[in-house]
N, C-alpha and C positions, 0 to 999 in steps of 0.2 A: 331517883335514878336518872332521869331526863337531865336535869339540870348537870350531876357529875357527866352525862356521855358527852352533854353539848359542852362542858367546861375542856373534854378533849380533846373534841373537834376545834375549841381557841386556842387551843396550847400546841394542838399541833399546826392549826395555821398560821402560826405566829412564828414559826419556829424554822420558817423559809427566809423570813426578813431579819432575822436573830442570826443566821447561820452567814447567811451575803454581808451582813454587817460585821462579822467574826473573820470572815476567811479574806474578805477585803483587805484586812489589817494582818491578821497572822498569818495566812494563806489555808490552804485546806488540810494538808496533813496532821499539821501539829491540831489544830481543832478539832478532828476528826478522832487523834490519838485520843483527845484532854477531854473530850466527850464519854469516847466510852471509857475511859480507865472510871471517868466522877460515878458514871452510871455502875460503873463493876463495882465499883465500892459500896455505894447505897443498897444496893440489890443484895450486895455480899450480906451487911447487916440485917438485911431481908430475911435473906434465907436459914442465919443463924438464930433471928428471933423466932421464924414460923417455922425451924427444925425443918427445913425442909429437904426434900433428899436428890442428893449428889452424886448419882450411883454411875456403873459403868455404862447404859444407857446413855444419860443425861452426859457424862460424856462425849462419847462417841457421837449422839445427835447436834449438840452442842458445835463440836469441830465443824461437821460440816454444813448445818447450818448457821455457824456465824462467821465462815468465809464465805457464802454467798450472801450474807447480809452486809458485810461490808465490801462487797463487790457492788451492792445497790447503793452503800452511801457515799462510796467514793466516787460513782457515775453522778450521784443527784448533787455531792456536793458541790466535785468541777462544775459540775452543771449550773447550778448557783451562780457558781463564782462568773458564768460567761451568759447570764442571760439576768432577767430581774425577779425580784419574787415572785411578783403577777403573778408573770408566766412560768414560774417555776410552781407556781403550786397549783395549777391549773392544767399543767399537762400532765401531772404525776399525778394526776385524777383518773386519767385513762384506765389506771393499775385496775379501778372496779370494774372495767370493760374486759381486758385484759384477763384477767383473772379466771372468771367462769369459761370464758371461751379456752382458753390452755384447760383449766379441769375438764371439762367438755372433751377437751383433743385426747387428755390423757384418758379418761372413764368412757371413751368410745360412743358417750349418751350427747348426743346433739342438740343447743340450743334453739329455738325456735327461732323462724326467719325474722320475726318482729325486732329481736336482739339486733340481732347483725344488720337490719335495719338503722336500728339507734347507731349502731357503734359503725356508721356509715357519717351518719350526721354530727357523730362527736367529730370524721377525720376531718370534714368540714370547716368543723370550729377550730381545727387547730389550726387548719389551712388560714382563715383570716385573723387568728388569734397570734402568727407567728410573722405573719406576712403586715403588719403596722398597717392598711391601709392600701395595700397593693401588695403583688406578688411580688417575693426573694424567695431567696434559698435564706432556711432557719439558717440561726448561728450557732457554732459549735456547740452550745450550754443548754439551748433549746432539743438539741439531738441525745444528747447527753440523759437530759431528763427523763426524754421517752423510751434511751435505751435502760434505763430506771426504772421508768416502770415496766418493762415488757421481762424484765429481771428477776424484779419485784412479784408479779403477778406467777412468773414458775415454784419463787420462795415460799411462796404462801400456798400454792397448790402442795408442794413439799411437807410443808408441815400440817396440812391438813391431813394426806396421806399419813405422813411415821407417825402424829398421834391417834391416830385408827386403826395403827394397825400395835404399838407399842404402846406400854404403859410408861409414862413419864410424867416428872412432877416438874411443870410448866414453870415454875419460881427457877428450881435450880437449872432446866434447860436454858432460860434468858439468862441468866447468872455466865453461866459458861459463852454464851454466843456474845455479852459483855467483855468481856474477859480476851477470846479471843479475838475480839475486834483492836482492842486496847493494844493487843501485842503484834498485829499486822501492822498498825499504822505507827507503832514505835520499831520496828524492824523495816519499813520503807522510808524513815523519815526520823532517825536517832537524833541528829544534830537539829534537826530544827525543832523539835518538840523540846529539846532541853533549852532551846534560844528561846522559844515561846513563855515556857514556864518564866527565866530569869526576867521577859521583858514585857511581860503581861501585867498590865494596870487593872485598878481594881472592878474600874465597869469593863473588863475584860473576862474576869476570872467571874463577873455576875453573870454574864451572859453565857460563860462556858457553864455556870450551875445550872441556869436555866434551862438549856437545854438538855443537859444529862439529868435530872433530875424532876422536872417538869415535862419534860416531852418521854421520858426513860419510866422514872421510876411512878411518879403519881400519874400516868396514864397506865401503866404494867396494872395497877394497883389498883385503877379505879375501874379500869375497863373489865378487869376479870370479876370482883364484885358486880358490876354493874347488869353483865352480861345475861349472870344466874340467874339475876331478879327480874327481864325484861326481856321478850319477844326481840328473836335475832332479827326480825325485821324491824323492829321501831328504832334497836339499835345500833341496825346498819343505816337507818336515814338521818341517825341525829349525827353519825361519825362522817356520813358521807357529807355534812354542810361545811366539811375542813376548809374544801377550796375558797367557798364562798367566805372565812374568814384572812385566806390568804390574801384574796382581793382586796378587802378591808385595811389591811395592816399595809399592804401594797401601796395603794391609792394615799391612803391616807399621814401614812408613816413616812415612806419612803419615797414619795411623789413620785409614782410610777404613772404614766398616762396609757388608753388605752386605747384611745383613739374610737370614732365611731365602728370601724370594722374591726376593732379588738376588740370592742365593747360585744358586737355581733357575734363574733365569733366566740366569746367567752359564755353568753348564754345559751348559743348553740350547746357548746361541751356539756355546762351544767345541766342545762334540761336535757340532751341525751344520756350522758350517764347518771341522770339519777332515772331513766325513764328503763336503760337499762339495766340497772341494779331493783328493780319492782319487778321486772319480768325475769329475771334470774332468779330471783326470789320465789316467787311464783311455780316455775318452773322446776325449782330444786325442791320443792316442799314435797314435789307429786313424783322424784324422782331420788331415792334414797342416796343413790350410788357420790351424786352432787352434795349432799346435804353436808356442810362443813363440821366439824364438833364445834358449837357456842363457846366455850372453852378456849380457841383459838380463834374463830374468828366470827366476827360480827357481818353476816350475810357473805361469806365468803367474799370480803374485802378488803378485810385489816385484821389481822394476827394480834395479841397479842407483844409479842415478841418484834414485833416489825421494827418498830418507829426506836432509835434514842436520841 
């Protein structure tokens, strides 16, 4: 089980320098569309092998949460598009800070001051983590991300809620928020998704699999198995090492530099929010109201349904 969570946390941090190198070239719509349409497809044969059920529910939840999911990936994508992975996968780390604190707002139940302590010293890191070695003002893609994850973090309180409160079979809810994503970004952007298709080469159309299918359907897939078998807290610390794979692909791949006070500020982030996703943790186990369904989310961090 370890080894599939940690295999999601590579696939999805890999999948910040996948997307910047996709939209670079085709720009963010048409990828965006050819993302989820691959993913609506895969999931579709999904749900027709595990019979899984499509009912008026999974509709209706479906619609409106897969326009606020692709409200988050067309912020994270632009975002991409106008900042570097590093830092793109490093400030959408927030979303675990983020997260508890909005369920917190919304369940009336207050997280302890140590949190908002942490999630003081994450603002920090992003302060030196954006600022290269001295203060600016971020750049558009940098702002982008965080309004991503601050997005991000009400979708996932969302679907904590309507699974709690409704019965729904989580295959055909992503199914439909698939689906519906696919048909937003081909209704904002007809003509260039049909220009993409005709002019998409073939390490183009591997990278549009990988990410719909790698980051979509074998994390859907692996994360929900994985979940049942393992403490929401081991695996919200293995999904929470995403960033730290972002970095990797960052640095490595893409020769992203991060400069001594990026560097700083980059483990500021890491070490705050993984310091506050232990104390949320913590916190929600003694406090039901916060306690996510495992089902949807790993430490109340990451949905399944979130990521394609």
């Amino acid at each position: 089980m370890d080894a599939l969570l940690l295999g999601v946390a590579v696939v999805w941090g890999s999948s910040y320098l996948a997307a910047k190198l996709l939209v670079d070239v085709a720009g963010v719509l048409p990828v965006l569309t050819l993302r989820y349409a691959g993913a609506a497809l895969a999931l579709g044969l999904v749900v027709l092998l595990t019979r899984a059920r499509v009912g008026r529910e999974e509709l209706r939840w479906g619609l409106v949460l897969g326009l606020s999911q692709a409200a988050i990936l067309l912020l994270e994508t632009f975002g991409i598009a106008g900042t570097s992975a590093t830092n793109a996968g490093l400030l959408i780390s927030t979303t675990i800070l983020l997260t508890p604190a909005v369920e917190g707002f919304v369940a009336r139940s207050w997280l302890p001051p140590a949190f908002f302590a942490a999630s003081l010293v994450a603002v920090v890191g992003v302060v030196l983590l954006v600022g290269g070695g001295g203060w600016r003002v971020p750049t558009g893609g940098d702002l982008l991300v965080l309004a991503a994850a601050l997005v991000r973090a009400a979708h996932v309180t969302a679907i904590g809620r309507v699974t709690r409160r409704v019965s729904l079979d989580l295959r055909g809810l992503t199914f439909v928020q698939m689906v519906v994503g696919a048909l937003v970004g081909l209704v904002l952007a007809p003509g260039a998704t049909l220009a993409a298709v005709g002019a998409a080469t073939p390490a183009q159309w591997g990278g549009i699999a990988y990410l719909a299918l790698g980051c979509s359907v074998f994390a859907f897939v692996a994360q929900s198995w994985a979940v049942r078998r393992t403490s929401a807290a081991r695996a919200s610390l293995l999904l929470g090492t995403e960033p730290l794979w972002a970095v990797v692909f960052g640095l490595l791949l893409a020769g992203d530099a991060l400069g001594v006070a990026g560097a700083v500020g980059a483990v500021l982030l890491l070490g705050a929010t993984l310091a506050g996703q232990r104390i949320e943790t913590r916190f929600s186990a003694r406090v039901p109201a916060l306690r996510a369904d495992p089902a949807v989310s790993a430490g109340g961090a990451r949905p399944t349904s979130d990521r394609v």
